[in-house]
C-alpha positions as CSV (number, residue, x, y, z in Angstrom):
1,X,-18.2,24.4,-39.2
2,X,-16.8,21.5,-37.2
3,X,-13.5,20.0,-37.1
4,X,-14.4,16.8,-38.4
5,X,-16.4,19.0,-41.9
6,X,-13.3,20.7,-41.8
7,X,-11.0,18.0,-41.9
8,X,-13.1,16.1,-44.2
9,X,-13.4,19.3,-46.9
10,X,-9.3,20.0,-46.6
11,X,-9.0,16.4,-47.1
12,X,-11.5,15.9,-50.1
13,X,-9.5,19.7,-51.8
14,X,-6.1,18.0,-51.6
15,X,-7.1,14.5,-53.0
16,X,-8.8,16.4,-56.2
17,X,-5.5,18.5,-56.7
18,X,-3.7,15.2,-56.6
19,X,-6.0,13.4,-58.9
20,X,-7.0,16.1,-61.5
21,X,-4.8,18.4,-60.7
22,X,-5.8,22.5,-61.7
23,X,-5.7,23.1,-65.7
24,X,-6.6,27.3,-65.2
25,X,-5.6,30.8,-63.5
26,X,-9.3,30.9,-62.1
27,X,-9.6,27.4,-61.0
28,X,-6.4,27.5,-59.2
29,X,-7.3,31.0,-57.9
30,X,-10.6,29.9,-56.6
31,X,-9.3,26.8,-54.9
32,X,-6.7,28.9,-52.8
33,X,-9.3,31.1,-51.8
34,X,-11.2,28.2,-50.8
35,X,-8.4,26.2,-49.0
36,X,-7.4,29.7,-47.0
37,X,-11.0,30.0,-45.9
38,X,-10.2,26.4,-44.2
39,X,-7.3,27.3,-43.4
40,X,-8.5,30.0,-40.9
41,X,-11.5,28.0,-39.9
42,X,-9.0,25.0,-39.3
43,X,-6.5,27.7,-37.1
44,X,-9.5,29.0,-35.4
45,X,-11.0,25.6,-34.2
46,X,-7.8,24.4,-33.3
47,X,-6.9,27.4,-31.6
48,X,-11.1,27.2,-29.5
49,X,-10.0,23.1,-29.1
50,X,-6.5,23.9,-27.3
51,X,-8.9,26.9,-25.1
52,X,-10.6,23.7,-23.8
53,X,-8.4,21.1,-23.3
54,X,-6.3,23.8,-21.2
55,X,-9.7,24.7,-19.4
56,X,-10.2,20.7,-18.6
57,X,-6.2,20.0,-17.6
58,X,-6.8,22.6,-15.1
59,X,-9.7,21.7,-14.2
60,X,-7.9,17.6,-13.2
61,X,-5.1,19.3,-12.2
62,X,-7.4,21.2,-9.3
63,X,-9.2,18.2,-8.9
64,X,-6.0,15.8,-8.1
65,X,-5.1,18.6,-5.8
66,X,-8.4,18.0,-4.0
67,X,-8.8,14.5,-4.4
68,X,-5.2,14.3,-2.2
69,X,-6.2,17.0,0.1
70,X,-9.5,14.6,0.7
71,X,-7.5,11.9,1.1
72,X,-5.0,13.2,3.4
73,X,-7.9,14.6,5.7
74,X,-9.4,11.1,5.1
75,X,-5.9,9.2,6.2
76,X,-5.5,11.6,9.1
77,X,-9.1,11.0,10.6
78,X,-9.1,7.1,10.6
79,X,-5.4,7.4,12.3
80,X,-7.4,9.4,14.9
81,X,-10.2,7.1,15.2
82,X,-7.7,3.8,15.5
83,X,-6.0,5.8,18.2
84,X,-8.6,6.1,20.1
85,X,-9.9,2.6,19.2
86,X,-6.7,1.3,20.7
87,X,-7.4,3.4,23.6
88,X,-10.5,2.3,24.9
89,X,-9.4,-1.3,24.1
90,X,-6.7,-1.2,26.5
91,X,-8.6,0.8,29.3
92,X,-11.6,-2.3,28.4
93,X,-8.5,-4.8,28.5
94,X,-6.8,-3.1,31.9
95,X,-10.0,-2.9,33.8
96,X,-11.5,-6.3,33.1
97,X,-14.5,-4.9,31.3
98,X,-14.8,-6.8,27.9
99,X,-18.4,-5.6,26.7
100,X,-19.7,-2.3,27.5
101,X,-23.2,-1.6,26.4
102,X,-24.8,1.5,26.0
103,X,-27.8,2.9,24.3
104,X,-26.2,3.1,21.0
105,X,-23.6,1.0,21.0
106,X,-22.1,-2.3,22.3
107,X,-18.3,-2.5,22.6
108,X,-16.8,-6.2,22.7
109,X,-13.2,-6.8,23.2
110,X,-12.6,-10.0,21.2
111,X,-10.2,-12.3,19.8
112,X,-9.3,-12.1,17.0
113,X,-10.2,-14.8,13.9
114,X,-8.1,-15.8,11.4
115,X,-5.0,-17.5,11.2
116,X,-3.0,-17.7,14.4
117,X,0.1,-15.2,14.2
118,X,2.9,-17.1,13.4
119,X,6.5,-16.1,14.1
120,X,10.0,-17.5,12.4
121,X,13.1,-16.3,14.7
122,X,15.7,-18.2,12.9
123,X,14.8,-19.3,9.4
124,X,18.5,-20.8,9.1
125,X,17.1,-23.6,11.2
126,X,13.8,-24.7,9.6
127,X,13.9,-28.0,8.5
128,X,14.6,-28.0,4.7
129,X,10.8,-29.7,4.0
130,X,9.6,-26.2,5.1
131,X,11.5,-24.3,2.6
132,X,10.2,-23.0,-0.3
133,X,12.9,-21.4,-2.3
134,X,15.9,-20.3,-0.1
135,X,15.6,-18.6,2.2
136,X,11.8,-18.6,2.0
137,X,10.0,-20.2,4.6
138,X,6.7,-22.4,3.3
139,X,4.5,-20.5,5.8
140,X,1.4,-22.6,5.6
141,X,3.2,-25.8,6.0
142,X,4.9,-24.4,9.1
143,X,1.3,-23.5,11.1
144,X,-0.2,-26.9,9.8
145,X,3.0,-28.6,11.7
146,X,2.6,-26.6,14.7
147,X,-1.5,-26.4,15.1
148,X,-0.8,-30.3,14.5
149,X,1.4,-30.5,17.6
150,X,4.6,-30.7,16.1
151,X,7.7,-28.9,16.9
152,X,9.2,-26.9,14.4
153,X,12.9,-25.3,15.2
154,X,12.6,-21.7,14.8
155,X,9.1,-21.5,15.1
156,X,6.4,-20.8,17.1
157,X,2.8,-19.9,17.0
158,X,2.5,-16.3,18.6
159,X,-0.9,-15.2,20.8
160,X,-3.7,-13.8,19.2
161,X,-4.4,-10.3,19.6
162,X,-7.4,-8.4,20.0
163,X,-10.1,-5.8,17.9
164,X,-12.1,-3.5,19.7
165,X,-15.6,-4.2,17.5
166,X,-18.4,-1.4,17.3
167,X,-21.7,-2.4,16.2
């Protein structure tokens, strides 16, 4: 018998006693025999239901242990391959060589895209149309003035670096 048949049977005994209630020794008799037969088929599914959720909270339990063993194998490798991305880079950078090809793979030292790197060294002395909320600098507005020409105290645009690219 399942838990939800036994559930439902336990469920439909207790609303008859509370309805009709028992009128004789024999009825009465017969439905405690009958509720301590679901009883022990209630304690015995319960007690096979907690068996398996243990079985499946050890089972995630191993898993997260894995999945952050994975992860921490998978953290440690890409720190090994930026190392010696940064590497190569600077001995591409130091020799004057800024594409390499080979059979498999050409290496480009480029610049890189995006917006140019933008530094604040003081932002007590931007001019108060750059502030956002104190003492928050409005970033965007900033670059715009100084891609635009403008001198903004405080501020200027920084060189952009460079990516090693494999492709």
């Amino acid at each position: 018998m399942n838990l939800y048949a036994i559930t439902n049977e336990l469920q439909a005994v207790l609303d008859g006693i509370l309805e009709g209630g028992i009128d004789s020794p024999e009825a009465q008799q017969a439905l405690d025999e009958h509720l301590a037969g679901l009883d022990e088929a209630l304690d015995q599914k319960a007690e096979d239901y907690a068996a398996v959720i243990r079985s499946f909270e050890a089972r995630a339990e191993a898993r997260a242990a894995e999945a952050k063993r994975i992860r921490e194998l998978a953290n440690a490798d890409a720190t090994v391959a930026q190392r010696l991305k940064d590497r190569l880079k600077q001995a591409m950078e130091t020799t004057g060589r800024l594409r390499i090809d080979t059979t498999r793979f050409r290496l480009t030292v480029a610049n890189n895209g995006g917006k140019q790197p933008m530094l604040i060294e003081d932002a007590s002395v931007v001019p108060a149309e750059f502030i956002v909320q104190i003492p928050e600098v409005d970033k965007d507005a900033v670059r715009a003035a100084l891609e635009a020409g403008r001198a903004v105290p405080g501020c200027t645009l920084a060189p952009r670096g460079t990516s090693l690219r494999i492709k």
